[in-house]
VEXDREN-2710 file (C-alpha; in Angstrom, 1 decimal):
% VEXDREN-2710
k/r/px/py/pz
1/UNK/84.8/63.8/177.9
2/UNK/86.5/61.3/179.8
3/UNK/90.4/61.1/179.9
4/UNK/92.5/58.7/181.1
5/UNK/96.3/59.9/182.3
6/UNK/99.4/58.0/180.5
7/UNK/102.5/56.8/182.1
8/UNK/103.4/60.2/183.9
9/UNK/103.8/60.8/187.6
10/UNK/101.7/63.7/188.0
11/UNK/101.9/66.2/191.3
12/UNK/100.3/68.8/192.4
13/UNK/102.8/71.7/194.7
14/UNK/103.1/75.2/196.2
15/UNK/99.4/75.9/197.5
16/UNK/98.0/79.4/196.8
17/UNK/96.2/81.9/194.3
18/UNK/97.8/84.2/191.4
19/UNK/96.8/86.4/188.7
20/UNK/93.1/85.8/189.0
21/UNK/91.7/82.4/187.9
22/UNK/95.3/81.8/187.5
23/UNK/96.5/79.5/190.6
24/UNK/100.0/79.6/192.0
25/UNK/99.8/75.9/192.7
26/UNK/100.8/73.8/189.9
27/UNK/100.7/70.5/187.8
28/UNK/104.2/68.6/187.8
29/UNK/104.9/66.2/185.6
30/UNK/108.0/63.7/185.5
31/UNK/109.1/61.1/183.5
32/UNK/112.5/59.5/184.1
33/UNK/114.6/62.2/185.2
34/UNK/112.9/64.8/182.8
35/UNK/110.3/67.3/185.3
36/UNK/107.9/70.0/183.8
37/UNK/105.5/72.3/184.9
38/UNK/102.2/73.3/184.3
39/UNK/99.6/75.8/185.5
40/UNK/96.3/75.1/186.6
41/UNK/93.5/77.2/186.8
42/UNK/90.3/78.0/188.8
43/UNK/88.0/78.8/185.7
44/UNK/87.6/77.5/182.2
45/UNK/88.0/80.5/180.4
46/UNK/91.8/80.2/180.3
47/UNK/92.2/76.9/179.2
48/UNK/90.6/76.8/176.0
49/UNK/88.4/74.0/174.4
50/UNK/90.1/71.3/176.1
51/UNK/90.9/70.5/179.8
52/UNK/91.1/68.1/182.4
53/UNK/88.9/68.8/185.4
54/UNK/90.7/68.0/188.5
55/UNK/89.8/69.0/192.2
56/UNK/93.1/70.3/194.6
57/UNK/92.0/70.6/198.2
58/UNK/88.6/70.7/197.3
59/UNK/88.9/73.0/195.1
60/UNK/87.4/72.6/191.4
61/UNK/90.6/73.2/188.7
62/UNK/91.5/72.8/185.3
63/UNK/94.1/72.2/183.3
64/UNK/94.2/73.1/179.5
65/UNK/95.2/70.1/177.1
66/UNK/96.0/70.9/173.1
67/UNK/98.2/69.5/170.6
68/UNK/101.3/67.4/170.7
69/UNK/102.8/69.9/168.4
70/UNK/101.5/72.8/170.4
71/UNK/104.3/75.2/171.0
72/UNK/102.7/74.7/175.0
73/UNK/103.0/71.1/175.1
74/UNK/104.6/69.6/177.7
75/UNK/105.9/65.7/177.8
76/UNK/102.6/64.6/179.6
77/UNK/99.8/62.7/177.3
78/UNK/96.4/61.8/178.0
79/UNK/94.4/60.0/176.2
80/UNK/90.5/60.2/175.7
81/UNK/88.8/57.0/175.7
82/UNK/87.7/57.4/171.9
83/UNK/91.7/57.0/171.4
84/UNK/92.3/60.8/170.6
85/UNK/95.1/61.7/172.7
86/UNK/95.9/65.2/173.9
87/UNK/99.2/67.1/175.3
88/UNK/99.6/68.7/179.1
89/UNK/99.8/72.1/178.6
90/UNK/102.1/74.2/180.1
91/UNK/99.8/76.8/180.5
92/UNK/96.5/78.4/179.1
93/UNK/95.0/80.8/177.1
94/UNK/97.8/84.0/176.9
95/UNK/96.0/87.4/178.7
96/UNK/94.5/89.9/175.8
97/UNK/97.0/92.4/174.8
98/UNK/97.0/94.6/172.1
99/UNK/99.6/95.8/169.7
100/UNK/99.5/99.4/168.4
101/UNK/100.8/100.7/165.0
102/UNK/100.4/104.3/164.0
103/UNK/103.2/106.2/162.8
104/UNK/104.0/105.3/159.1
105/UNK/106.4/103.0/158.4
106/UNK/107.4/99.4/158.2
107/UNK/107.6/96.8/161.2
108/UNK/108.1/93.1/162.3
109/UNK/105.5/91.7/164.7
110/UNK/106.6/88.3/166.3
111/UNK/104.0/85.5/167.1
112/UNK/104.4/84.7/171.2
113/UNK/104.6/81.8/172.1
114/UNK/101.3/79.8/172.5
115/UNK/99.5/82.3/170.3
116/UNK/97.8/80.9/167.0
117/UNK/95.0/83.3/166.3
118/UNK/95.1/87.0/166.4
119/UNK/92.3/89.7/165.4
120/UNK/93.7/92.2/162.8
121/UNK/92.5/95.6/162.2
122/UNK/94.1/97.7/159.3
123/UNK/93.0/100.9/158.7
124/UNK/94.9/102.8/155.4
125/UNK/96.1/106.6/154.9
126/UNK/93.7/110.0/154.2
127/UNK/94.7/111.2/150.8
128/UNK/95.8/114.9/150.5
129/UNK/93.4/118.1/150.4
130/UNK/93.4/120.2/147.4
131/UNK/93.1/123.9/146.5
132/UNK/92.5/124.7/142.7
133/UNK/94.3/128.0/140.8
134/UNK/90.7/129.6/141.2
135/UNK/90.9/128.9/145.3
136/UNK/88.5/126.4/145.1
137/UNK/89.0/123.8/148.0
138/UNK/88.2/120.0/148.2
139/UNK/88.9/117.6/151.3
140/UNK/91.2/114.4/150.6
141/UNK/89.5/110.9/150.2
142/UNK/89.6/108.3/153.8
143/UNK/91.2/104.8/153.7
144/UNK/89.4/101.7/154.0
145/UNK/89.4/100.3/157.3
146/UNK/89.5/96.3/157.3
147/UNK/89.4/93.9/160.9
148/UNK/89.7/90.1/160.2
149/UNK/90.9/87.1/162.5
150/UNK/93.7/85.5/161.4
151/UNK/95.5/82.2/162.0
152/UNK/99.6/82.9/163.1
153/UNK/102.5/80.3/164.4
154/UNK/103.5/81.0/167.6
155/UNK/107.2/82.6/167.3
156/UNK/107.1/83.6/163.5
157/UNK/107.9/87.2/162.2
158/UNK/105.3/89.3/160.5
159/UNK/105.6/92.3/158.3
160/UNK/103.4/95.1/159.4
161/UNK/103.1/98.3/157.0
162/UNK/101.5/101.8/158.2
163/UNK/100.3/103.6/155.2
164/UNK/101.0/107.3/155.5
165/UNK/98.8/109.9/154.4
166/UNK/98.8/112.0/151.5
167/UNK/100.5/115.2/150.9
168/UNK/98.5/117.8/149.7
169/UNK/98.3/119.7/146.4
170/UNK/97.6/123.2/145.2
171/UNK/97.3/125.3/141.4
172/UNK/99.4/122.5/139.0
173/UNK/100.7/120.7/142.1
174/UNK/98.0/117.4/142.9
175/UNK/97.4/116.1/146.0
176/UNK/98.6/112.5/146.6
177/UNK/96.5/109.2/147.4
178/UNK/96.7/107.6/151.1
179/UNK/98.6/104.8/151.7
180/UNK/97.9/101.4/151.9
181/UNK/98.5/99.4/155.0
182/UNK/99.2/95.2/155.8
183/UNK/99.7/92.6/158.1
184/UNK/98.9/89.5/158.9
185/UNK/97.5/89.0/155.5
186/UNK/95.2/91.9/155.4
187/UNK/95.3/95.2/153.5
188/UNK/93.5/98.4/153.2
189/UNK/94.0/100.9/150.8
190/UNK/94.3/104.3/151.4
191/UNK/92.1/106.9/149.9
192/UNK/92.3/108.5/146.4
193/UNK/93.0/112.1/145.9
194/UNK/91.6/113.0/142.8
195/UNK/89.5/110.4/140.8
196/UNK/88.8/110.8/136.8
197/UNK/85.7/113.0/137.6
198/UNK/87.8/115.0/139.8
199/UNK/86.8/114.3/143.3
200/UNK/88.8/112.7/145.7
201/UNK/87.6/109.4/146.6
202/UNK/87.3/107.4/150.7
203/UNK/87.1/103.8/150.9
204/UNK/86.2/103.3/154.7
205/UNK/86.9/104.4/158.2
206/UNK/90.4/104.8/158.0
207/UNK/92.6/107.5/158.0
208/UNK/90.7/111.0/157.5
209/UNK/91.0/112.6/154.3
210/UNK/93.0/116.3/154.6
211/UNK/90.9/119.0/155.6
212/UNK/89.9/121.2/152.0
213/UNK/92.9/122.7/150.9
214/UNK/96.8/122.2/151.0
215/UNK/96.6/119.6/153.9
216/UNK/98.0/116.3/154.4
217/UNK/95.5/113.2/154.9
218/UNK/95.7/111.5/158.3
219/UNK/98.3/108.5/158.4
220/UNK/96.7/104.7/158.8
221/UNK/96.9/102.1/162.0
222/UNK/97.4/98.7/162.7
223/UNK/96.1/96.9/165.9
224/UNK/97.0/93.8/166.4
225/UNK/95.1/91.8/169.3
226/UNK/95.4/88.3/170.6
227/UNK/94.8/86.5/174.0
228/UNK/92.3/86.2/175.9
229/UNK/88.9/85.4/174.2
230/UNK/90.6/85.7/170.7
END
């Protein structure tokens, strides 16, 4: 597409290379006495759908445009010739990182900054193992195991819930379902212990059922990923 720069005086500074496609030389922008920065980058995989291709020094760049209400955007504006116009970035696509959740319990995850889409995977609690008055044994039921991509606002709290297993039972004493885990809008349940016909019951790829007998079931996860190609 072809984009036409606003009003802005527009810079480019401090020659050199940085984190990979990532290029310590950078894009400033000033208008009045208000100056911002923003990075610049020698491949289009960090900038996203939309960029400005630029050459510094003979060298091929880009720099990654969104929305004006991007938490990213910067005071510079250009404008595509349709009339659409875009923000200046103050930086691309955040590096993929991963978020771990195992131990049962409840936590807050917080959006950062620039992040909008995150890949979810929920995985719920093993129900307990079970040992009958005659000694007859039977393993707990698995939770269901759920991944989905979900939209987020950069800088917002999420709850995130890791579903325990299940204690176990034995003679009068039952074992006890998985538990269910959440976030982000996604949910899992864990597996059931004992189901009317008497047999415990898994639901995925979560947690592991406990081993046949008085054993707990294994607790759930949570991974939350974002970044990168996400």
């Amino acid at each position: 597409m072809l984009i036409q720069v606003a009003w802005y005086s527009l810079t480019v500074q401090n020659c050199g290379c940085h984190n990979m496609a990532e290029l310590a030389k950078k894009l400033y922008i000033k208008k009045g006495t208000t100056q911002q920065t923003a990075k610049i980058y020698s491949t289009t995989t960090e900038v996203g759908n939309a960029y400005v291709h630029l050459i510094v020094d003979g060298v091929h760049v880009y720099m990654p445009l969104g929305g004006t209400t991007d938490s990213r955007a910067t005071i510079g504006r250009v404008k595509e010739t349709s009339g659409t116009q875009f923000a200046i970035l103050s930086s691309g696509k955040p590096p993929y990182h991963k978020d771990s959740y195992t131990s049962p319990g409840t936590y807050t995850w917080t959006c950062p900054s620039g992040v909008t889409t995150a890949r979810v995977t929920v995985a719920g609690g093993g129900s307990g193992g079970f040992e009958s008055v005659f000694g007859i044994k039977s393993a707990g039921g698995s939770g269901a195991l759920v991944t989905r991509t979900a939209s987020v606002s950069p800088n917002s709290t999420y709850t995130v819930v890791v579903g325990a297993g299940g204690a176990g039972g034995r003679g009068n004493t039952y074992p006890k379902d998985g538990g269910t885990s959440s976030a982000l809008g996604v949910s899992a349940r864990g597996g059931k212990a004992l189901s009317s016909s008497g047999e415990a019951v898994s639901y995925g790829n979560g947690g592991a059922g406990g081993a046949a007998g008085n054993n707990y079931g294994s607790p759930g996860w949570v991974y939350i990923e974002y970044g990168g190609d996400i």
